[in-house]
PyMOL commands that place a pseudoatom at each C-alpha (Angstrom):
pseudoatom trace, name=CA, resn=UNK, resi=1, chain=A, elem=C, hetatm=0, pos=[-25.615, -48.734, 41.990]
pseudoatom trace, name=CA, resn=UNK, resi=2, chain=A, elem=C, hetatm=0, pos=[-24.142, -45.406, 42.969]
pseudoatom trace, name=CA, resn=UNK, resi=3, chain=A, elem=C, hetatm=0, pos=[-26.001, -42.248, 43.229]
pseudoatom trace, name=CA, resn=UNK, resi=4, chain=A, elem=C, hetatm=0, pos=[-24.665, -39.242, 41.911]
pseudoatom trace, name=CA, resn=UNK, resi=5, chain=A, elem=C, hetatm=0, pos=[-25.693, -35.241, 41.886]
pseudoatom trace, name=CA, resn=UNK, resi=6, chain=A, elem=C, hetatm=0, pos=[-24.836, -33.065, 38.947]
pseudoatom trace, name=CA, resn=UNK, resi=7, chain=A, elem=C, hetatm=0, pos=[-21.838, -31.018, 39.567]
pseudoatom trace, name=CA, resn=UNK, resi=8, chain=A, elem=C, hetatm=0, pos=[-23.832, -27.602, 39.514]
pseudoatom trace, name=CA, resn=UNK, resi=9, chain=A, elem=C, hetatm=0, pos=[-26.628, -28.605, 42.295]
pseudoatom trace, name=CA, resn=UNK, resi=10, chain=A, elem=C, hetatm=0, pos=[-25.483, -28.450, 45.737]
pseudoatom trace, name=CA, resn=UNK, resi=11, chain=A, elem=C, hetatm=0, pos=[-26.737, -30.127, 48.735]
pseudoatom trace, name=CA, resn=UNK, resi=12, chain=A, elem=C, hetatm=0, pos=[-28.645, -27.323, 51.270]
pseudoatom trace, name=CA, resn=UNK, resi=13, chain=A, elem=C, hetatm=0, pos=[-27.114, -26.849, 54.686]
pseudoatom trace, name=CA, resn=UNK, resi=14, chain=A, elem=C, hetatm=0, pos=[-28.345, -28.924, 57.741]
pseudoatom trace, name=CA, resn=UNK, resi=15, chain=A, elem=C, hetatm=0, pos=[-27.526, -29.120, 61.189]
pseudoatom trace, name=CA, resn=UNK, resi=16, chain=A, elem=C, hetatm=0, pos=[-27.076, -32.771, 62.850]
pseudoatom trace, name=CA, resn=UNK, resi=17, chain=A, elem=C, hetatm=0, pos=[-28.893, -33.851, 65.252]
pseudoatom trace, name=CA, resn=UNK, resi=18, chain=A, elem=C, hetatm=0, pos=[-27.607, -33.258, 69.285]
pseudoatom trace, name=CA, resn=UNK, resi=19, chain=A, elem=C, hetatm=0, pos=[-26.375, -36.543, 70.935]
pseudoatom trace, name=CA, resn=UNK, resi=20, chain=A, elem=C, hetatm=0, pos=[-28.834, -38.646, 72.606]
pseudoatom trace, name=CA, resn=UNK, resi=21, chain=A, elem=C, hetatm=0, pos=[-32.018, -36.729, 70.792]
pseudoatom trace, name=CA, resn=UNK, resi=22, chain=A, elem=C, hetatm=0, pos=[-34.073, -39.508, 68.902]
pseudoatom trace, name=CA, resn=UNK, resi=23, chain=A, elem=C, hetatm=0, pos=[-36.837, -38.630, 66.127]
pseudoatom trace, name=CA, resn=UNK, resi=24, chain=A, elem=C, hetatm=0, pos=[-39.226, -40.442, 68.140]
pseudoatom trace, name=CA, resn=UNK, resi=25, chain=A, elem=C, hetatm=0, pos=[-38.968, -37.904, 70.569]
pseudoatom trace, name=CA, resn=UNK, resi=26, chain=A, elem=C, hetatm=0, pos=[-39.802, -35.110, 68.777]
pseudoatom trace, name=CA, resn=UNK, resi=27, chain=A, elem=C, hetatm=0, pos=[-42.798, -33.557, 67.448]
pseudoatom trace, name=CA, resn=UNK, resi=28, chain=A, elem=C, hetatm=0, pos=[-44.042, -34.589, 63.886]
pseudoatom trace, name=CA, resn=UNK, resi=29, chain=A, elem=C, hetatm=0, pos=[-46.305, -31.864, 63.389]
pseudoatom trace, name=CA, resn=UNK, resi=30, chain=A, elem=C, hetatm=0, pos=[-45.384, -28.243, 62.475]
pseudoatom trace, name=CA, resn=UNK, resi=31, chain=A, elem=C, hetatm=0, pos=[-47.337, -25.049, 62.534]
pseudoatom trace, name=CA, resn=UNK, resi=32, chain=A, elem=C, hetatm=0, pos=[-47.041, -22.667, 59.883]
pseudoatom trace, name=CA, resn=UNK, resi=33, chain=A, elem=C, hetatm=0, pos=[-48.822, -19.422, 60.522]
pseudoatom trace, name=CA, resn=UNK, resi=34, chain=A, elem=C, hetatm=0, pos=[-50.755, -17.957, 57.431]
pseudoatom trace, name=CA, resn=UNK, resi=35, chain=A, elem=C, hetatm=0, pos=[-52.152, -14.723, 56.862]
pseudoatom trace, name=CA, resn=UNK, resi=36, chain=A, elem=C, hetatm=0, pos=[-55.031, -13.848, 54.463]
pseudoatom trace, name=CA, resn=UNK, resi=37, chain=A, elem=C, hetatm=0, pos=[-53.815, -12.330, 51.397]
pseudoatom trace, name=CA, resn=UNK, resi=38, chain=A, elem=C, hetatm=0, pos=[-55.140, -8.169, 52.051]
pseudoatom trace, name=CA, resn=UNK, resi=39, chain=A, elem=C, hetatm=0, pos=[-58.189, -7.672, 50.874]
pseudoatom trace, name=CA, resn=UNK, resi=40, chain=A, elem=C, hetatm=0, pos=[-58.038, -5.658, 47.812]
pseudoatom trace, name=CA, resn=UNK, resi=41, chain=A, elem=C, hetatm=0, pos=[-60.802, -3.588, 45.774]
pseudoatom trace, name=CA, resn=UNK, resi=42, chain=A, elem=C, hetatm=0, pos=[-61.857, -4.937, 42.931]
pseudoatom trace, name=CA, resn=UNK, resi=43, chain=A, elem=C, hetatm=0, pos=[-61.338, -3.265, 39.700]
pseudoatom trace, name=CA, resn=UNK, resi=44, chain=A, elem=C, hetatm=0, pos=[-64.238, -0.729, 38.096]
pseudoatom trace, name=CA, resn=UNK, resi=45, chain=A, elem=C, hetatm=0, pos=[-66.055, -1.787, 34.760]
pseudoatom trace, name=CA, resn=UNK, resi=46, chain=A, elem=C, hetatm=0, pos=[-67.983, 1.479, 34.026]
pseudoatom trace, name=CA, resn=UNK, resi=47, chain=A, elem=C, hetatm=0, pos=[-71.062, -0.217, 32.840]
pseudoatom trace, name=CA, resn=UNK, resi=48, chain=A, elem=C, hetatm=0, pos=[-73.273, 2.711, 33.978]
pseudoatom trace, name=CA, resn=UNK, resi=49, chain=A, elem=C, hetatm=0, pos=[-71.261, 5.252, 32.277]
pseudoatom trace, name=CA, resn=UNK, resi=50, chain=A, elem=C, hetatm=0, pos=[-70.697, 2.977, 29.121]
pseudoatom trace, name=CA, resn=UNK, resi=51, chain=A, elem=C, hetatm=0, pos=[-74.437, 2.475, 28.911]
pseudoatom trace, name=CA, resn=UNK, resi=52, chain=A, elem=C, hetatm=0, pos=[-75.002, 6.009, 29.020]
pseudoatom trace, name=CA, resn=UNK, resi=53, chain=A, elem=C, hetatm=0, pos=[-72.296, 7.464, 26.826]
pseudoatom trace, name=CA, resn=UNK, resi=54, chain=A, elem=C, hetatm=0, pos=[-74.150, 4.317, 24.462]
pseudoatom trace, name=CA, resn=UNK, resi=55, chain=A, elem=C, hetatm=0, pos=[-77.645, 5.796, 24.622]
pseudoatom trace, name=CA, resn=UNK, resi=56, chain=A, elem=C, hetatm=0, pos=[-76.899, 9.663, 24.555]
pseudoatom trace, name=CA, resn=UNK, resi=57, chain=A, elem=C, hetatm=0, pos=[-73.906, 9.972, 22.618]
pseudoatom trace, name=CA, resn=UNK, resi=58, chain=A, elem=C, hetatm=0, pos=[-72.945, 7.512, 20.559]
pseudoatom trace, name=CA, resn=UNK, resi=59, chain=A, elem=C, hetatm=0, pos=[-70.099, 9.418, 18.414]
pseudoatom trace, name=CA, resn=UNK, resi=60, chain=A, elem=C, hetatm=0, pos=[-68.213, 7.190, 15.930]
pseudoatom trace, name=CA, resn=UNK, resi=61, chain=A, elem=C, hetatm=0, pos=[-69.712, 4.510, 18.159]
pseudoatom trace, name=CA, resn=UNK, resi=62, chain=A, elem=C, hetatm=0, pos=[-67.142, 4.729, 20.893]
pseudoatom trace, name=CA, resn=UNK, resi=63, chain=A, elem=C, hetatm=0, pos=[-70.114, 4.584, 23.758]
pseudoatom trace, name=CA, resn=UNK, resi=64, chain=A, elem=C, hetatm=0, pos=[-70.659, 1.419, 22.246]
pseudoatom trace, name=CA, resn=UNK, resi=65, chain=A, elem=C, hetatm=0, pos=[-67.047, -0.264, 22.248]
pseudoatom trace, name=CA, resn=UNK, resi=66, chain=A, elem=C, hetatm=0, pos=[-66.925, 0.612, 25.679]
pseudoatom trace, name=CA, resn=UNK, resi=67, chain=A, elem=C, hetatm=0, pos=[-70.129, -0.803, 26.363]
pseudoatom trace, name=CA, resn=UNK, resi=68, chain=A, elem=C, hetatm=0, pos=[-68.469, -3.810, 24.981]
pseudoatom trace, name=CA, resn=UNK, resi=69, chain=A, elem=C, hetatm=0, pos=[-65.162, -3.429, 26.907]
pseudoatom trace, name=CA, resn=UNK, resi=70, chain=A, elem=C, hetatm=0, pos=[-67.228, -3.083, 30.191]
pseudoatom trace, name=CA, resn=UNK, resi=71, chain=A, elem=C, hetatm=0, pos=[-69.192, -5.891, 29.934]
pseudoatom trace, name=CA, resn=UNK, resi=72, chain=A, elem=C, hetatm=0, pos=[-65.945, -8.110, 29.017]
pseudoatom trace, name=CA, resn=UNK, resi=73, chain=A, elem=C, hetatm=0, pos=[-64.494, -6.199, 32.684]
pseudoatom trace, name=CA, resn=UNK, resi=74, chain=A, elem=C, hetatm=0, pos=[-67.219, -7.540, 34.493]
pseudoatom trace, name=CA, resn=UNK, resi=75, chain=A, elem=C, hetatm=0, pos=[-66.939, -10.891, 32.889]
pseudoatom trace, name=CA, resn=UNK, resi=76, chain=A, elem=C, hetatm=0, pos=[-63.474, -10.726, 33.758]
pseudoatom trace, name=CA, resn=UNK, resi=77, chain=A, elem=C, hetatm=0, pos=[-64.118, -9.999, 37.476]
pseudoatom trace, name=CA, resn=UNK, resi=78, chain=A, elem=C, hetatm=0, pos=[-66.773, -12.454, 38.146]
pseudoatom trace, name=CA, resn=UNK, resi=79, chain=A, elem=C, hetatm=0, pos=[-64.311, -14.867, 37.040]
pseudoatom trace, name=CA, resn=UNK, resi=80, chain=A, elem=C, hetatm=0, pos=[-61.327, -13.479, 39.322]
pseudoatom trace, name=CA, resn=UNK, resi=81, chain=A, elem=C, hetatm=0, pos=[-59.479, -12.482, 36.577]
pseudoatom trace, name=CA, resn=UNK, resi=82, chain=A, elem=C, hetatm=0, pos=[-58.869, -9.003, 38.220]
pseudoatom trace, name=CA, resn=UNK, resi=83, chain=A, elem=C, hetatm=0, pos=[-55.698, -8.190, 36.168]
pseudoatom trace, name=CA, resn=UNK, resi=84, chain=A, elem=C, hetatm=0, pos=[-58.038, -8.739, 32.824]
pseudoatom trace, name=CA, resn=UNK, resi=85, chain=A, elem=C, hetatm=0, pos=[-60.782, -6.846, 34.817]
pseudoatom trace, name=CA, resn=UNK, resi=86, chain=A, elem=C, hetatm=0, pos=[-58.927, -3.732, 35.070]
pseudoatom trace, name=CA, resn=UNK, resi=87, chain=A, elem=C, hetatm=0, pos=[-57.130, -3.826, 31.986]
pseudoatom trace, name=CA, resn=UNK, resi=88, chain=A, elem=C, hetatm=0, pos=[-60.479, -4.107, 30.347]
pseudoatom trace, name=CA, resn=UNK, resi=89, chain=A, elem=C, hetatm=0, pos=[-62.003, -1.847, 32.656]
pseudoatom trace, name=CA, resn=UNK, resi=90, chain=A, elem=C, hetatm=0, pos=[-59.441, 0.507, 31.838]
pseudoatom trace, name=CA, resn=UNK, resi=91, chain=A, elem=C, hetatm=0, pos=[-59.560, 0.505, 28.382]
pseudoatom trace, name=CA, resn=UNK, resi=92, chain=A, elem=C, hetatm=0, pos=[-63.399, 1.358, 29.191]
pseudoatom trace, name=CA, resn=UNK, resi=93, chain=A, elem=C, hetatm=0, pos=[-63.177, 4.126, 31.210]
pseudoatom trace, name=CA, resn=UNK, resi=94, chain=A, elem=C, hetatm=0, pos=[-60.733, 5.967, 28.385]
pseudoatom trace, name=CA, resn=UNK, resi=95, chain=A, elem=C, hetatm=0, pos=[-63.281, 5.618, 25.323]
pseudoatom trace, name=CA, resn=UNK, resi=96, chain=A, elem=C, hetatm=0, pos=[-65.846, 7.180, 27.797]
pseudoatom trace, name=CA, resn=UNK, resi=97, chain=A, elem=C, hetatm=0, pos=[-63.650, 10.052, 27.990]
pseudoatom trace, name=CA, resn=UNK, resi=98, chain=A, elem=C, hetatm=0, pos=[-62.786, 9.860, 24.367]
pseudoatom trace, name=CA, resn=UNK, resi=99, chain=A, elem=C, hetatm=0, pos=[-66.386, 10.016, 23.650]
pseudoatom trace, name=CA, resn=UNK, resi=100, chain=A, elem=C, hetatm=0, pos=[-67.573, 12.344, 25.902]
pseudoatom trace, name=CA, resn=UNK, resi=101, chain=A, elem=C, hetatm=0, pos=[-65.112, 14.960, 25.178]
pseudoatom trace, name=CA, resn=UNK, resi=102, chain=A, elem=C, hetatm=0, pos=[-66.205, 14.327, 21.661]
pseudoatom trace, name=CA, resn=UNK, resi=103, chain=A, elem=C, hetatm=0, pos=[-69.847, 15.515, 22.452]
pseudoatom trace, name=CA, resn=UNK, resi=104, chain=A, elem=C, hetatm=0, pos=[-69.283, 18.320, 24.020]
pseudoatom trace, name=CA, resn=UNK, resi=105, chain=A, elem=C, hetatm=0, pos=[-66.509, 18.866, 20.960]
pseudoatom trace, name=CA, resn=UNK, resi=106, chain=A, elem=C, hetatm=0, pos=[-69.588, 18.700, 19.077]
pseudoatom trace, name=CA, resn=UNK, resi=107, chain=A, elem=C, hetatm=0, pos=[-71.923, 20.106, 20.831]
pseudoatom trace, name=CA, resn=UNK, resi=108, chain=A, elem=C, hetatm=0, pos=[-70.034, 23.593, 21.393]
pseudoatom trace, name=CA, resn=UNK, resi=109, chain=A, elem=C, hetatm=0, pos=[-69.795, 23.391, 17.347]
pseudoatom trace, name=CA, resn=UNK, resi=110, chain=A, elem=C, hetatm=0, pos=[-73.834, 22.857, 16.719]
pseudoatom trace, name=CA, resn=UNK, resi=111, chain=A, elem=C, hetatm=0, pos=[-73.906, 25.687, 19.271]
pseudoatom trace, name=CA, resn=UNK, resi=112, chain=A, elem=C, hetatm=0, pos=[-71.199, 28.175, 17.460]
pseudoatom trace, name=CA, resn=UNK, resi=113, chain=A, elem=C, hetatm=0, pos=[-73.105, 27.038, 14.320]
pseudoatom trace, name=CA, resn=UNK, resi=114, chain=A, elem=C, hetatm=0, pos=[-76.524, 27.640, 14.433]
pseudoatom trace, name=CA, resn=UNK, resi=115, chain=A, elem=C, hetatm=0, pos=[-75.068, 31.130, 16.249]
pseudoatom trace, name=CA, resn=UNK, resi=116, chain=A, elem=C, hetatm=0, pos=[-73.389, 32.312, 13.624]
pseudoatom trace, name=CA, resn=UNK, resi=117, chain=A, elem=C, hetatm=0, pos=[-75.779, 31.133, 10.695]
pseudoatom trace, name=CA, resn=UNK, resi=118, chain=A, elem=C, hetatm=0, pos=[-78.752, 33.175, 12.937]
pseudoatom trace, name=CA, resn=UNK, resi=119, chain=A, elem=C, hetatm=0, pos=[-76.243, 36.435, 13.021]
pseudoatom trace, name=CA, resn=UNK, resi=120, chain=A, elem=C, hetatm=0, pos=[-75.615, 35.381, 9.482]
pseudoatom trace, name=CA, resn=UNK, resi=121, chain=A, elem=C, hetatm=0, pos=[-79.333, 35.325, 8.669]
pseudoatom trace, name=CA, resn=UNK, resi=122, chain=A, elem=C, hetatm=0, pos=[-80.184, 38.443, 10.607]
pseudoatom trace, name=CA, resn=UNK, resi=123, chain=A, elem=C, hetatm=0, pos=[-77.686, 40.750, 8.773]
pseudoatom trace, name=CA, resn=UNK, resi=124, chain=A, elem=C, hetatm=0, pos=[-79.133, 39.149, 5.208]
pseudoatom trace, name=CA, resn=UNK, resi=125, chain=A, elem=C, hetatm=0, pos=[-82.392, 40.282, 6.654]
pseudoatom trace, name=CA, resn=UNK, resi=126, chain=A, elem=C, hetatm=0, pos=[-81.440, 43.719, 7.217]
pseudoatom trace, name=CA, resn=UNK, resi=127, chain=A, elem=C, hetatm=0, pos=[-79.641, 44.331, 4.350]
pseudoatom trace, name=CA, resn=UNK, resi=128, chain=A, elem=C, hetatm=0, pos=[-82.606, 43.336, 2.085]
pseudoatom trace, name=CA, resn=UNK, resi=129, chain=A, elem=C, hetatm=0, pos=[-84.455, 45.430, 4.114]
pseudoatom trace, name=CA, resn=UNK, resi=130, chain=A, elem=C, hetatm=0, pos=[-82.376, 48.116, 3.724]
pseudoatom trace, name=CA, resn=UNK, resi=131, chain=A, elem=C, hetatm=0, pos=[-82.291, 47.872, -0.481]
pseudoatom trace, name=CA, resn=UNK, resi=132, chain=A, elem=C, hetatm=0, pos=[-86.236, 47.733, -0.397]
pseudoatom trace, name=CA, resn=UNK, resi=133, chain=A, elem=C, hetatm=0, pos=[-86.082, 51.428, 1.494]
pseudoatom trace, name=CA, resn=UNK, resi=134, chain=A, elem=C, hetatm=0, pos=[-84.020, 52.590, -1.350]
pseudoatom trace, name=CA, resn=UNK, resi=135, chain=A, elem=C, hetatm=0, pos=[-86.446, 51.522, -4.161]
pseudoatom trace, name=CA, resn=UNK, resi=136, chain=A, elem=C, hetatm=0, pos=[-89.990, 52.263, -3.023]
pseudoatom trace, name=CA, resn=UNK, resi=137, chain=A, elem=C, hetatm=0, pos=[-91.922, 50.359, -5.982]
pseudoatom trace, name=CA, resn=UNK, resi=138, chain=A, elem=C, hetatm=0, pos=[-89.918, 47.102, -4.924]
pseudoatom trace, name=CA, resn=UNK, resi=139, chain=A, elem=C, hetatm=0, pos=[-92.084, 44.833, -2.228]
pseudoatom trace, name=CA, resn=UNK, resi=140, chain=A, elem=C, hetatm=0, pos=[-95.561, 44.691, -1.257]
pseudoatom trace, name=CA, resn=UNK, resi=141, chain=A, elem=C, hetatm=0, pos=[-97.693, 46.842, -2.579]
for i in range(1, 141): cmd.bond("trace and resi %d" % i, "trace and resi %d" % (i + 1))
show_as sticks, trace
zoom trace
């Protein structure tokens, strides 16, 4: 029975061996120097910011969905997933942003609000005032 190679899959290169150089004489094991992989940082979950954009300022509950996406980061990173960590992570540390510029969205619109409702209220207060002075047998007597 005759072995045969597909036509496509080639045999790699080799060198013989010199004249009068046995096996036996040479040395069976081989050293293959390995580095360690680098060291690399592992990906942020934003679980402190997540819990606080959660408890302060939950608007249209994106503190809590990335409350959610951080925890599922860490999960990720304990496990060595770090590609899933910082996707997750990721995804986390944009709905913070979302959220936060969201409050202060809101909060400069409570402020304008109640600003111009008291100028609103003050000029309604001194018109009256000022149609009482024209009729003196309107008000307290």
């Amino acid at each position: 029975m005759e072995r045969t190679r597909a036509p496509g899959l080639a045999l790699p290169p080799y060198e013989p061996l010199v004249e009068g150089l046995d096996m036996e004489n040479m040395s069976r094991s081989v050293v293959v120097p390995v580095e360690p992989p680098p060291v690399q940082a592992p990906p942020r979950d934003h679980l402190a910011w997540s819990l606080c954009s959660t408890l302060y300022s939950n608007v249209c509950c994106l503190g809590f969905l990335a409350l959610v996406f951080s925890v599922k980061s860490r999960d990720r990173k304990v496990l060595g997933d770090y590609s899933g960590a910082l996707s997750y992570g990721s995804t986390a540390k944009y709905l913070n942003i979302t959220a936060l510029l969201l409050n202060i969205f809101f909060i400069i619109l409570i402020i304008a609000l109640i600003a111009s409702g008291t100028i609103t209220f003050v000029n309604l207060l001194n018109h009256q005032q000022q149609r009482q002075g024209d009729h003196p047998f309107f008000g307290p007597t």
